[in-house]
C-alpha positions, -999 to +999 in steps of 0.1 A: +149+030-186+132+062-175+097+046-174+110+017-150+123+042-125+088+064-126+066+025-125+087+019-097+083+049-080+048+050-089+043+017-072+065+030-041+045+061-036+011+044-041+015+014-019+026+041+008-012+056-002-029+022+002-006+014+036-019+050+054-056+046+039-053+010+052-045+023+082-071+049+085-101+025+077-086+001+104-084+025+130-121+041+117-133+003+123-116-001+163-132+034+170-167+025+157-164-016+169-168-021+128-153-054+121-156-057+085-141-019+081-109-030+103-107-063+081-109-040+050-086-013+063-063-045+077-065-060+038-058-028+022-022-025+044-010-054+036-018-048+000+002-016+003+027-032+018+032-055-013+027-026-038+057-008-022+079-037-019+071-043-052+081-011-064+114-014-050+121-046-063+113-031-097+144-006-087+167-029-082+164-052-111+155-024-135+119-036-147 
């Protein structure tokens, strides 16, 4: 049961990594008019937005 809580937190803590990173390269691509790095920095959000939800769902069912 101890390696479900620390995969979920792992998956928590990382998404939150992808979600500020995400963030970063989108606001790096507005400041430099960079389309493709605000589409990338957009992508990578969202995909740390699913990580981190995924983590918690692994919480609360224990998986």
């Amino acid at each position: 049961m101890k390696t479900t809580s620390k995969s979920s937190t792992k998956n928590q803590t990382e998404g939150a990594v992808h979600q500020v990173k995400g963030s970063i390269k989108e606001a790096a691509g507005n400041l430099s008019d960079n389309p493709k790095l605000k589409a990338k920095g957009i992508v990578e959000k969202i995909a740390g937005k699913i990580q981190k939800k995924n983590g918690q769902v692994e919480k609360v069912f224990g998986k």
